[in-house]
VOPAGU-2260 file (C-alpha; in pm, 1 decimal, decimal comma):
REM VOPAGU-2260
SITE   aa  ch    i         X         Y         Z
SITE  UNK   A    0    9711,4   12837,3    8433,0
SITE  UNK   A    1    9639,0   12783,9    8083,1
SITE  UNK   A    2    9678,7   12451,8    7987,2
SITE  UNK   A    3    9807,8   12293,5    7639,8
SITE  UNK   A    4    9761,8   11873,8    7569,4
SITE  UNK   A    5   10123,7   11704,5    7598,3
SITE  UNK   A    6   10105,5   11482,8    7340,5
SITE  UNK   A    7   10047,1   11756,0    7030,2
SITE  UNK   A    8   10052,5   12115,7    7230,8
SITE  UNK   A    9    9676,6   12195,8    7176,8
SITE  UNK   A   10    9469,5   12426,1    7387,8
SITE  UNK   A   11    9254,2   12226,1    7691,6
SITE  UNK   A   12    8946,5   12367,2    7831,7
SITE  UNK   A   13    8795,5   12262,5    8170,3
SITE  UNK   A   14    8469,0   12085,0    8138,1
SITE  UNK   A   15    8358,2   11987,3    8470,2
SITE  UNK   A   16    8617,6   11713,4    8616,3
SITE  UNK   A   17    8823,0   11710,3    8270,6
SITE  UNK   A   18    9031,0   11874,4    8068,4
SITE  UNK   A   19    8924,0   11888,2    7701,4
SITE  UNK   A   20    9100,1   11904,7    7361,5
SITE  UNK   A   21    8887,2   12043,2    7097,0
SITE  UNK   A   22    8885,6   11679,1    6969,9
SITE  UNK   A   23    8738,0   11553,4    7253,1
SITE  UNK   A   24    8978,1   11380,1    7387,9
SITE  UNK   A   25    9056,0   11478,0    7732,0
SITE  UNK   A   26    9279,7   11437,8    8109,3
SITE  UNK   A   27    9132,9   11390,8    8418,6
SITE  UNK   A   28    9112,8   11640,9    8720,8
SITE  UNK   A   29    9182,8   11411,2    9032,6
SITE  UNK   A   30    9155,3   11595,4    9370,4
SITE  UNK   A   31    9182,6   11894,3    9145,9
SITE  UNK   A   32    9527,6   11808,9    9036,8
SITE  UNK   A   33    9521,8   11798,7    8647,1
SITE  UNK   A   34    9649,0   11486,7    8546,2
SITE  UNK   A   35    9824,3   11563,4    8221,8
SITE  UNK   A   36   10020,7   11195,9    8163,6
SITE  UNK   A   37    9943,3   11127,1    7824,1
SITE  UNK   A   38    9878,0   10747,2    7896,5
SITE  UNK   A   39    9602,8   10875,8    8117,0
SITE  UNK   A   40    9437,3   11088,0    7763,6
SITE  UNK   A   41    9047,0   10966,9    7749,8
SITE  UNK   A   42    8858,9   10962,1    7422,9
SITE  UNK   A   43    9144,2   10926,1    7191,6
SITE  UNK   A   44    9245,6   10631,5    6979,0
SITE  UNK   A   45    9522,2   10453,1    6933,9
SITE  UNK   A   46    9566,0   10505,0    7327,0
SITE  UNK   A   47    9944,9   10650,9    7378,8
SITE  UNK   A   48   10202,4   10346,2    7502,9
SITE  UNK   A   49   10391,5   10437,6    7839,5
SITE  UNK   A   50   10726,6   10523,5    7630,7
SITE  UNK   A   51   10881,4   10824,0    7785,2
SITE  UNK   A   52   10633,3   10787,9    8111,2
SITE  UNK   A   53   10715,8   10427,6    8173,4
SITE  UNK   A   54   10955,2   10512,4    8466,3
SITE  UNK   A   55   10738,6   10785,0    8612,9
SITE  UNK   A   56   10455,5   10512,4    8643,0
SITE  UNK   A   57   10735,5   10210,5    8761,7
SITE  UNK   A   58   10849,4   10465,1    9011,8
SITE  UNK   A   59   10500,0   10601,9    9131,0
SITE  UNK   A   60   10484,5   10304,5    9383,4
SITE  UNK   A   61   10789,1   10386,4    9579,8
SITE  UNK   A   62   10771,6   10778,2    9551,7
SITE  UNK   A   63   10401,5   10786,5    9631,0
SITE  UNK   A   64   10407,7   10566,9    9929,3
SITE  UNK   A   65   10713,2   10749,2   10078,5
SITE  UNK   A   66   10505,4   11091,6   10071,0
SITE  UNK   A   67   10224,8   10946,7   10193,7
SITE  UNK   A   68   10404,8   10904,0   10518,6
SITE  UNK   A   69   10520,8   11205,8   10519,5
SITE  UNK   A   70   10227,2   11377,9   10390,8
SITE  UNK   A   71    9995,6   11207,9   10749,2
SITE  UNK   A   72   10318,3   11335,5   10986,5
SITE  UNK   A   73   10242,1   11692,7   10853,6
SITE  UNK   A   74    9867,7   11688,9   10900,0
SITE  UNK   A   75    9944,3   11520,3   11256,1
SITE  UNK   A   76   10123,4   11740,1   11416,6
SITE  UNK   A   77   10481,5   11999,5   11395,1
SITE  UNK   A   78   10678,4   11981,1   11049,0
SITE  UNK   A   79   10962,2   11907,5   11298,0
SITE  UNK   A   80   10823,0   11573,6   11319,5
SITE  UNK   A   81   10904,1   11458,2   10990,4
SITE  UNK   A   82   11236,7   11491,3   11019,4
SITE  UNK   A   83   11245,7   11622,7   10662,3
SITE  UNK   A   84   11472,7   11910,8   10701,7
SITE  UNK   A   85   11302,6   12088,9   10342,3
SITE  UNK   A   86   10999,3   12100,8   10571,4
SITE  UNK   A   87   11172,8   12223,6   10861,4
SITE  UNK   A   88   11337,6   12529,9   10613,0
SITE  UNK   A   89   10979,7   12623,4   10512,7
SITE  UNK   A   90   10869,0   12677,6   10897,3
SITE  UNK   A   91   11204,2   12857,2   10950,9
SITE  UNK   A   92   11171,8   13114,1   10634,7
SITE  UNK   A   93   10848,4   13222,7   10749,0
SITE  UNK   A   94   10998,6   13387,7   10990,1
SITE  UNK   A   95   11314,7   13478,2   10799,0
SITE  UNK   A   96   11341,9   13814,9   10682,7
SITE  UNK   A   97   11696,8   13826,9   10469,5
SITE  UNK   A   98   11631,9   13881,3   10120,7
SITE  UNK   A   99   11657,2   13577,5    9827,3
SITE  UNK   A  100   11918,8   13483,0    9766,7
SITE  UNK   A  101   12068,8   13431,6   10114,7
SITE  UNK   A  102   12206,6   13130,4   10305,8
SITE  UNK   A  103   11982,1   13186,0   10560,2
SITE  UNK   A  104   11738,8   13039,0   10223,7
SITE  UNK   A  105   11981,9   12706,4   10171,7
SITE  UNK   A  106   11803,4   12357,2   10291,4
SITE  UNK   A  107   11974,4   12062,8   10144,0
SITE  UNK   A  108   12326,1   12005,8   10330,4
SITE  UNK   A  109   12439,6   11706,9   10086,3
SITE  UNK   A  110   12446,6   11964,8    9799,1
SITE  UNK   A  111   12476,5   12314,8    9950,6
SITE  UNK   A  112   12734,8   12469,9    9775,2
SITE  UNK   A  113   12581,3   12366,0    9448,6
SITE  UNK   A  114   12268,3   12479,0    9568,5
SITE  UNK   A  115   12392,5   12784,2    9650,3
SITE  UNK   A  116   12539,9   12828,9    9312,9
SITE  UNK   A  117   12163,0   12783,4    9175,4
SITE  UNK   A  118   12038,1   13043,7    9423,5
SITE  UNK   A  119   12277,9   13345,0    9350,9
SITE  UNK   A  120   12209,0   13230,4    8963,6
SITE  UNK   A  121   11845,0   13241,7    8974,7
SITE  UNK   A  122   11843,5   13602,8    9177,4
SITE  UNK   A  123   11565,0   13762,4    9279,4
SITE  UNK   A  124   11220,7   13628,2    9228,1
SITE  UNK   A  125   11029,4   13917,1    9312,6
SITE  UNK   A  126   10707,1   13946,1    9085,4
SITE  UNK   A  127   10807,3   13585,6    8894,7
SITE  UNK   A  128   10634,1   13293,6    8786,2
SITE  UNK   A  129   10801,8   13024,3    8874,7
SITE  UNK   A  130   10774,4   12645,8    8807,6
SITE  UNK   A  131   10956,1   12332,5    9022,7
SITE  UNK   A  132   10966,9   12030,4    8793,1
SITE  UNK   A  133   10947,2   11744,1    9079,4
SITE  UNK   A  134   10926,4   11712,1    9420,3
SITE  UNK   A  135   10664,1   11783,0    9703,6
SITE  UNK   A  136   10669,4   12182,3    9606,6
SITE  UNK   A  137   10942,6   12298,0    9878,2
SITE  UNK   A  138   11121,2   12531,8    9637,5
SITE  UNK   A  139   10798,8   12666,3    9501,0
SITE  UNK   A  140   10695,8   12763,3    9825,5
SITE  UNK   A  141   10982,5   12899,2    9874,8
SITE  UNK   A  142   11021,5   13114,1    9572,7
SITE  UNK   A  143   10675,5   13262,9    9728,4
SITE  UNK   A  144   10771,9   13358,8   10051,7
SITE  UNK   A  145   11060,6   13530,1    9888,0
SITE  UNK   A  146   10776,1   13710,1    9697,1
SITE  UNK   A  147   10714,0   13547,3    9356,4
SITE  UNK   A  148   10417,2   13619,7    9210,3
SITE  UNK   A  149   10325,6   13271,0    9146,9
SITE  UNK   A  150   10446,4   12906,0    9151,3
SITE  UNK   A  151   10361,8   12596,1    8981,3
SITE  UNK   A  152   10461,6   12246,8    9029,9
SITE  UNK   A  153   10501,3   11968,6    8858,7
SITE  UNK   A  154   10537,1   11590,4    8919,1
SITE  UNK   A  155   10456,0   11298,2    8770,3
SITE  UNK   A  156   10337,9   11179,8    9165,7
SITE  UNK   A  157    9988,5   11239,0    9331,8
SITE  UNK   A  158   10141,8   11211,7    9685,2
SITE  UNK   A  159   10335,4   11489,6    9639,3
SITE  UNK   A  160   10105,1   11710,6    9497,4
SITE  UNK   A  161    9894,5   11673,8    9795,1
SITE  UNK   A  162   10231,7   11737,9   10001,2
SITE  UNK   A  163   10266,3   12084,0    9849,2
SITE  UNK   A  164    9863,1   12165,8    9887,4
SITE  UNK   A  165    9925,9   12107,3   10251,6
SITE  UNK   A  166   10230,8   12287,9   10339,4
SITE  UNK   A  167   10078,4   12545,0   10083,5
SITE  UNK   A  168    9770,5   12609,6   10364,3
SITE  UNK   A  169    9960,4   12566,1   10641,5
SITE  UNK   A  170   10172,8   12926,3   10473,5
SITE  UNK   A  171    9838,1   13051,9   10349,0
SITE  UNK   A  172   10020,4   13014,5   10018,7
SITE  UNK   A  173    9732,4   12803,9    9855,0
SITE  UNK   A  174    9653,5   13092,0    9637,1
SITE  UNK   A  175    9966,0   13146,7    9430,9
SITE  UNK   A  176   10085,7   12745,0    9374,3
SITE  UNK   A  177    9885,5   12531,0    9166,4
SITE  UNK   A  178   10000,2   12158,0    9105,5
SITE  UNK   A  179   10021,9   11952,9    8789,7
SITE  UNK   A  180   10060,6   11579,7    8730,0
SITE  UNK   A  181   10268,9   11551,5    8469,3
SITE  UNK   A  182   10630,5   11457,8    8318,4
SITE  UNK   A  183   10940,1   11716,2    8231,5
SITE  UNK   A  184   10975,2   11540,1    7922,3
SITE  UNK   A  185   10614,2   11687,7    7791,4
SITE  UNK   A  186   10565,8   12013,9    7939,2
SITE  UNK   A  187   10163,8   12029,1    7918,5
SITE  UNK   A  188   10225,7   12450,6    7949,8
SITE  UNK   A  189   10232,3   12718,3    7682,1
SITE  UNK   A  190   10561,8   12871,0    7542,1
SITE  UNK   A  191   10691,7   13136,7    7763,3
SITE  UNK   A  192   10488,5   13068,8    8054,3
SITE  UNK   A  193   10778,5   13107,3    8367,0
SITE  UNK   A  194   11045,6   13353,3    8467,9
SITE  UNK   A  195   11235,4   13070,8    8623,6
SITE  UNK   A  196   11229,4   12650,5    8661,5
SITE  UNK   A  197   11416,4   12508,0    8892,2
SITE  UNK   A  198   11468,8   12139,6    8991,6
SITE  UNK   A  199   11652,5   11953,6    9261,9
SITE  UNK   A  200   11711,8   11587,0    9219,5
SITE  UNK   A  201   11471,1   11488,3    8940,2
SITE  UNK   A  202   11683,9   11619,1    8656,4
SITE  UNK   A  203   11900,0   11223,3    8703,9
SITE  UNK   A  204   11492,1   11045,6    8620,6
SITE  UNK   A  205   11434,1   11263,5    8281,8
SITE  UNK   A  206   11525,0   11194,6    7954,3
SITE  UNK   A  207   11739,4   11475,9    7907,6
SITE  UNK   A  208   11717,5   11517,7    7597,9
SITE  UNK   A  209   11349,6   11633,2    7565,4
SITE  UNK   A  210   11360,8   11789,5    7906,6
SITE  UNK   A  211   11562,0   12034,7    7831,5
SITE  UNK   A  212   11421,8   12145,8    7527,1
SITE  UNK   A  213   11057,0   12128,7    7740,9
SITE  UNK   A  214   11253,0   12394,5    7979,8
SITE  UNK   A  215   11373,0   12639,1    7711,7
SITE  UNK   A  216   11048,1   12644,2    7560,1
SITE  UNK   A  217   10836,4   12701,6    7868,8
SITE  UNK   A  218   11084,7   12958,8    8004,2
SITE  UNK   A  219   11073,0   13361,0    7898,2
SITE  UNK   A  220   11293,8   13557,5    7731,3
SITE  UNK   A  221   11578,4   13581,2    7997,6
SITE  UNK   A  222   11454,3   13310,0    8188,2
SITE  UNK   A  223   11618,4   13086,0    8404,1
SITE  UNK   A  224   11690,4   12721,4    8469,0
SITE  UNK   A  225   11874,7   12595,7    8744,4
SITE  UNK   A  226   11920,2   12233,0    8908,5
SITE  UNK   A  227   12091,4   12067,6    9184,3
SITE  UNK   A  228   12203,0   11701,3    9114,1
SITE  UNK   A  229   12346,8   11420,0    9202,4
SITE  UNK   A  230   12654,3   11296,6    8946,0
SITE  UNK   A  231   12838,6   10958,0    8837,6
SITE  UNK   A  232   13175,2   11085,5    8960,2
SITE  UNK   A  233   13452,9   10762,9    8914,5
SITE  UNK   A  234   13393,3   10641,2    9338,5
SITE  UNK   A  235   13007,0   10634,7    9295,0
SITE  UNK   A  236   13004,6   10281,2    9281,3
SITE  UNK   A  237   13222,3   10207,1    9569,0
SITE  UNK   A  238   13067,0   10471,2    9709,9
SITE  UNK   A  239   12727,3   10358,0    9726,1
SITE  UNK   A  240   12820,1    9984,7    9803,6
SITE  UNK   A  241   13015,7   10098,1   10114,9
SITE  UNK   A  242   12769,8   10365,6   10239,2
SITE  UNK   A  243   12468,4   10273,7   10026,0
SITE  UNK   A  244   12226,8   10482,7    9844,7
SITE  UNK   A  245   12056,1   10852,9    9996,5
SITE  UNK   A  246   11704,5   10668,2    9892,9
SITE  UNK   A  247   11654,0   10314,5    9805,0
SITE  UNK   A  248   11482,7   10360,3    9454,6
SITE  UNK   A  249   11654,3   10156,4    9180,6
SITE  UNK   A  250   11553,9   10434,4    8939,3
SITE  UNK   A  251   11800,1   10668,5    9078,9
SITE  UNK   A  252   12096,7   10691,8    8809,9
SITE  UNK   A  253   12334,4   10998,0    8869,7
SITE  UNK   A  254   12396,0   11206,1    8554,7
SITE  UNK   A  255   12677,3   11176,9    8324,8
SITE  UNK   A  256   12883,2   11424,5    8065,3
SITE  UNK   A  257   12688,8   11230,6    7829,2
SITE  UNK   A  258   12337,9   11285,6    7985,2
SITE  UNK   A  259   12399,4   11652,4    8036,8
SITE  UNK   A  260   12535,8   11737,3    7724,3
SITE  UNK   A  261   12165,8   11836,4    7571,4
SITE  UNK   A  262   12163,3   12108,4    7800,0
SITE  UNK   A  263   12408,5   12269,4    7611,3
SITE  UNK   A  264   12215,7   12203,9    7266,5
SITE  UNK   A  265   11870,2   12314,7    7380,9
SITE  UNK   A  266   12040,4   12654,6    7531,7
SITE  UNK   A  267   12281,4   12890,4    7424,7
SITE  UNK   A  268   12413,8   12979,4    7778,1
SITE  UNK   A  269   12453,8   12683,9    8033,5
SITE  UNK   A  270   12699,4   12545,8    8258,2
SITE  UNK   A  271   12763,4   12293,0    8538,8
SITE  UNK   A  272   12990,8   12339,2    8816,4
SITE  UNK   A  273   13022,1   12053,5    9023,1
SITE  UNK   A  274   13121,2   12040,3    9448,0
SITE  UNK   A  275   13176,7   11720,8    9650,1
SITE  UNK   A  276   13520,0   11611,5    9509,3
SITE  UNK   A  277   13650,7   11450,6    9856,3
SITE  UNK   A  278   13398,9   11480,3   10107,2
SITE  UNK   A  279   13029,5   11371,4    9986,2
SITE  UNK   A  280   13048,3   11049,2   10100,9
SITE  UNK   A  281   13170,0   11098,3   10416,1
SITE  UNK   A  282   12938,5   11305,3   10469,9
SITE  UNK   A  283   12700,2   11058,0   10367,1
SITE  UNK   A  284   12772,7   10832,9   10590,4
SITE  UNK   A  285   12739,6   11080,4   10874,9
SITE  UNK   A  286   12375,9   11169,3   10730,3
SITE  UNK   A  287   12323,0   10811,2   10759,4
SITE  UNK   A  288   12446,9   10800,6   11122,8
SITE  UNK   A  289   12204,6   11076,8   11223,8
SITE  UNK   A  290   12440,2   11345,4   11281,5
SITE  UNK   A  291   12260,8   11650,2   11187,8
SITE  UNK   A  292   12518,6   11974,7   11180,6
SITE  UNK   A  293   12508,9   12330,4   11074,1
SITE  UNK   A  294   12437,6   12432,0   10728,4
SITE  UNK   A  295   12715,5   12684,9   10775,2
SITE  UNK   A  296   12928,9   12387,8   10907,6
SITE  UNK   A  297   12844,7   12230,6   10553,2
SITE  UNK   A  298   12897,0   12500,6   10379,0
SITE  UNK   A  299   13245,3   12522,3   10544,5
SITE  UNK   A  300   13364,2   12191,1   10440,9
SITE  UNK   A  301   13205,2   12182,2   10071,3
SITE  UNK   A  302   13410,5   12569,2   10037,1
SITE  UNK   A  303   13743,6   12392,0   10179,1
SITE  UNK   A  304   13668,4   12038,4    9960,1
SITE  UNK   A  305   13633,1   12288,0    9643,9
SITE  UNK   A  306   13952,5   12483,9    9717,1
SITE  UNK   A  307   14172,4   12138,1    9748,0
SITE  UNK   A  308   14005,1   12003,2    9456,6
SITE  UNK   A  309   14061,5   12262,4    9240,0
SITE  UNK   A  310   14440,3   12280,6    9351,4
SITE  UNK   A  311   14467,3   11879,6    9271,9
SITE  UNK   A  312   14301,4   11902,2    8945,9
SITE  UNK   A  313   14003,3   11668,6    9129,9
SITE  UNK   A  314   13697,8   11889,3    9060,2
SITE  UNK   A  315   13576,4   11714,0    8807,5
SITE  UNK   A  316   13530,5   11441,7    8976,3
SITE  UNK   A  317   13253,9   11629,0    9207,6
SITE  UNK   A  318   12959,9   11414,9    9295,3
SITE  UNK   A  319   12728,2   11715,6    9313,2
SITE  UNK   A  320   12642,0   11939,8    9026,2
SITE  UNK   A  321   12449,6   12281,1    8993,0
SITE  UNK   A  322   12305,3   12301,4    8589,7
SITE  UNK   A  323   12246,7   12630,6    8514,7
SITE  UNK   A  324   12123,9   12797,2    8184,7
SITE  UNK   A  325   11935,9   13123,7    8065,2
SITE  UNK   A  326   11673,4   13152,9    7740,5
């Protein structure tokens, strides 16, 4: 991967355990992650304040320690044992031979339908380079067994990175993904570097803003961007005192009409569709009770919640939200 400095877009060469600007100034290679947060820029004066990184960094804490956990389960023993059903998908699709998009492919029950929505809008990967912005690198790896050419992630979070390195052995993927620290709001890649970016809930902890713009630069001619989300629909706050939050990070903020409406300004075709009208939080709160059901069973209810809502005029009001938009 060639590599551009995310504070002015200048080439960076590797010198040893950096990356260099022609300048001088240079990031860090940690565990042979880059780390390309411009706080963390070396040899440059006036040092960069935290600005757009200050919640990646107040977040790194909570994010970092959960994956950590997860991260010693998956070295320890079966992915089954972390109970982290995006883990559990990966050991299932290596033995899945149904082409992408399929919903044999879908993982996240909360959101399937807009998942699903992402999937039949992304298509095929065959032959792609693909980037996941956030995350532990489950859709990356997944975009490779359904035979992109190559995948990059990128997160602002250390413990993640490592996630992906692991689960990217344990495939004997660790050739095609390569891992990034870094921010959506400062893309540190060159202009038309990925047939498709995908994200699924990290969009809600960007600045939208520049992230978007960061995504339609990065992406092809005819690329792709697609993200599942969580959104502010009018119940959220009852919704989340009564059955409480997914995760307990304070950072999490749903999006709003308001939030997404860059999307819209940094691309000329984009959409959201949103899912979840009647039944995400009751479905919560069976997540939360431990019932684990069918995906298809899921699917099912979101398809039936989607038809009613549309009837009543209630769709809108969807807690779930696929973003999709093409360069």
């Amino acid at each position: 991967m060639n590599y551009r400095c995310p504070l002015n877009g200048e080439p960076l060469e590797v010198a040893g355990e950096q990356l260099v600007r022609a300048d001088g100034a240079a990031y860090p290679i940690r565990e042979g992650f880059p780390v390309l947060m411009g706080p963390e820029i070396q040899n440059a004066e006036p040092p960069p304040k935290a600005g757009i990184y200050a919640e990646a960094y107040a977040e790194m804490g909570f994010y970092n320690c959960y994956a950590e956990d997860l991260l010693s389960r998956i070295l320890s023993g079966p992915l089954t044992a972390t109970r982290a059903e995006g883990y559990q998908g990966l050991e299932r699709l290596v033995h899945e031979h149904s082409c992408f998009p399929h919903e044999n492919w879908l993982l996240s029950r909360m959101d399937v339908n807009a998942e699903w929505d992402c999937h039949q809008y992304i298509g095929a990967v065959t032959g792609k380079q693909v980037l996941q912005v956030g995350g532990s690198g489950v859709m990356a790896l997944m975009f490779l067994m359904a035979g992109a050419e190559h995948a990059e992630l990128l997160t602002p979070m250390l413990a993640e990175a490592r996630i992906a390195r692991a689960l990217a052995r344990k495939f004997g993927l660790a050739e095609r993904l390569n891992c990034t620290i870094g921010i959506a709001e400062q893309l540190p890649f060159p202009t038309d570097s990925f047939d498709v970016i995908y994200s699924s809930g990290c969009v809600h902890h960007m600045v939208t803003e520049r992230a978007f713009g960061q995504f339609n630069r990065t992406l092809r001619s005819g690329g792709r961007f697609a993200a599942v989300e969580p959104w502010r629909a009018p119940l959220y706050a009852l919704g989340t005192r009564v059955f409480g939050k997914r995760e307990a990070n304070p950072f999490c903020r749903p999006l709003t009409a308001e939030r997404v409406a860059p999307l819209f300004t940094a691309f000329a075709h984009a959409r959201g569709v949103q899912h979840g009208s009647l039944s995400r939080y009751a479905m919560l709160a069976i997540e939360k009770s431990g019932v684990r059901f069918p995906m298809s069973v899921a699917q099912s209810i979101g398809r039936a919640d989607d038809t009613v809502s549309s009837l009543c005029g209630l769709r809108r009001f969807g807690s779930s939200v696929a973003l999709m938009a093409s360069k």
